[in-house]
N, C-alpha and C positions, 0 to 999 in steps of 0.2 A: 565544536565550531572550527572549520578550516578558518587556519591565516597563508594566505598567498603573498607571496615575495615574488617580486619580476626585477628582472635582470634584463638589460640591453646588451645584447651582445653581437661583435664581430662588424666588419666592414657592410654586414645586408639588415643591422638595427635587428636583430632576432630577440624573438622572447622568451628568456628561459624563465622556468617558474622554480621556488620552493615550496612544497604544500605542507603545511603539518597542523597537529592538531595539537590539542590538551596532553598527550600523552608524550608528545617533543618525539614522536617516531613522524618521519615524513619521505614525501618521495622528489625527487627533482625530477623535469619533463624538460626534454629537450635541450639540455648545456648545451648551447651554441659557444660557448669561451675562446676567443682566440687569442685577443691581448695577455698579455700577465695579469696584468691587473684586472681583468675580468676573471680570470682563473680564482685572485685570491680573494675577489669580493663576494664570492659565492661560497668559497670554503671558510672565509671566514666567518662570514654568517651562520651557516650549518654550526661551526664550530662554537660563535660569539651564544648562540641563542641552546646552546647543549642538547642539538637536535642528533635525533638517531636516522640516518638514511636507510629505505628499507629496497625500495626500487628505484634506478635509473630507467624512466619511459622514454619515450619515442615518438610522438604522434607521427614520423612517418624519416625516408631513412636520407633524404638530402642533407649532404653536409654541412649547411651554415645551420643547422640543427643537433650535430651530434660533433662538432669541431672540439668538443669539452671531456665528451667521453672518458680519454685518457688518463685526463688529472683524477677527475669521479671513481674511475677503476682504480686506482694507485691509492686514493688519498681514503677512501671507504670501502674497497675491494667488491665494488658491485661490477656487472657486466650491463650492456644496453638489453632491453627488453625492448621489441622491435616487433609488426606485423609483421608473418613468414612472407608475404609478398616482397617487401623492399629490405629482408636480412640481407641481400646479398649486396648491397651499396653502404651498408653501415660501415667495413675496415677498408672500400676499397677507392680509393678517390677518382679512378677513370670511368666508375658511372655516373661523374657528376658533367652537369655542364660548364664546358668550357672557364667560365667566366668565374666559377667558385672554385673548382677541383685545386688551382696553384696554391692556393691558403695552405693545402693540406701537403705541401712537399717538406717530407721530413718528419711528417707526423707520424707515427705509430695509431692507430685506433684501434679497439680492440673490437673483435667480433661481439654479433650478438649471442648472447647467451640463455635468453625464453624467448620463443617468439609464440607472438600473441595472435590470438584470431580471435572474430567477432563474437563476442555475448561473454568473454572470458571477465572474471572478478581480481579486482587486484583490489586485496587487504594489505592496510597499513592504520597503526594506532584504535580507533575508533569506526573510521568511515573503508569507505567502498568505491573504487571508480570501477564502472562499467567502460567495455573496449565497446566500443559501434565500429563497423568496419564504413569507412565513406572513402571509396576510391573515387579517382577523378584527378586529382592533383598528382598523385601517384598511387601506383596497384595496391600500396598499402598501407596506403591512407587512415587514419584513425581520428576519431572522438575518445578524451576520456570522458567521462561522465559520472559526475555524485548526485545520485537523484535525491539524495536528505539533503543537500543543501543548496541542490538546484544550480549548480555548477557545471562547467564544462570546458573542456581544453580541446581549441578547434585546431590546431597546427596550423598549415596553411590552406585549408580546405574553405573555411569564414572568415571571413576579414570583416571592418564594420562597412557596410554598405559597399564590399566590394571579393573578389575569393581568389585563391591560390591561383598562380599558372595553370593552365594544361598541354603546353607545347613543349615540355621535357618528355624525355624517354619513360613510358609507362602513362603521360597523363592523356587525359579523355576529357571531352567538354560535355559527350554525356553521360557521361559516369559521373560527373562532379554533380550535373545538373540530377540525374535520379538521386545523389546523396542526399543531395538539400533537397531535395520534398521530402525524404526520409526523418532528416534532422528536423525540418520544423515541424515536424509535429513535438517534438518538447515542449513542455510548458514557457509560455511566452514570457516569463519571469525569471528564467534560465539564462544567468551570466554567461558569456562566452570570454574564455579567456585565449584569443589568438596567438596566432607561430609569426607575426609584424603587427604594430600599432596597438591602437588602444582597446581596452575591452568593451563589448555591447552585451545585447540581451537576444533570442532567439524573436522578442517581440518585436524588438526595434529591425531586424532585418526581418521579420516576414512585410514590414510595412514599407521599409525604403532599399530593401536591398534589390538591384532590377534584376538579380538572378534568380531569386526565389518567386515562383510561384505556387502559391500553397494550392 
């Protein structure tokens, strides 16, 4: 059985996740960490709970999503594992927007180091996510997905009852829009666990999200 730990992180509320299982191997998605203390809430835990990190994920390569990277690389010696669409925005902060990119002056990030495409397996402990590619938000956009436990990590692609931008560099309103007819077809009992706010189900947005039309 997955245990998910969320973490709020940075000036834009991001959701980083810890995933682990029975076996204490697990993976982190998305350190957004900017504060110190967002840094050490997250290594502490990993540390508190005698967790093994196997992969740093990516659901996609905007910076209030990989601002953490750094510490992850240093403190557990992983690299970010990123869609080859948006590896090139993971070490570099002038492809971010405006409004995010100053966070990152001074920062070192480290490049990515697997980059992922659609239908790829990332093993850790027991369980399995599935990569789904859903561009729209940006070119490389991702779902993770554990279909044994009906789980899913939407970045910023699903929000509850509402989805990511598309007016950044790379994003598309109908790329988002063919993602989500693609996404709802998951079983409607398929937690989403979002890149902002709180988590839903693929059932509760095929009903009230006005983006989706199944």
């Amino acid at each position: 059985m997955l245990n998910i730990k969320k973490f709020v992180c940075n000036m834009l509320q991001e959701n980083c996740y810890v995933v682990s299982d029975e076996t204490h191997e697990c993976v982190i998605i998305d350190c957004g960490a900017f504060y110190p203390e967002e840094h050490q809430a997250i290594v502490e835990y990993i540390q508190g709970e005698q967790l093994v990190p196997k992969h740093l994920l990516c659901t996609h390569g905007h910076l209030d999503h990989t601002l953490g990277n750094g510490t992850i690389q240093k403190t557990f010696n992983l690299l970010p594992e990123v869609h080859e669409e948006d590896a090139f925005m993971v070490a570099d902060a002038t492809q971010h927007p405006d409004f995010i990119a100053p966070a990152a002056q001074g920062l070192v990030l480290p490049e990515a180091g697997i980059l992922l495409h659609d239908g790829d397996i990332i093993e850790f402990g027991n369980h399995k996510l599935k990569v789904i590619s859903t561009p729209g938000h940006s070119r490389g956009s991702v779902f993770f997905y554990c279909e044994e436990e009906a789980v899913a990590f939407s970045g910023d692609t699903l929000f509850r009852h509402s989805i990511g931008r598309t007016d950044f560099k790379g994003g598309s309103m109908f790329s988002i829009i063919q993602s989500l007819r693609m996404i709802c077809q998951l079983p409607d009992k398929t937690v989403v666990y979002p890149g902002h706010g709180p988590q839903t189900t693929i059932g509760e947005e095929v009903a009230h999200n006005p983006y989706i039309d199944r």
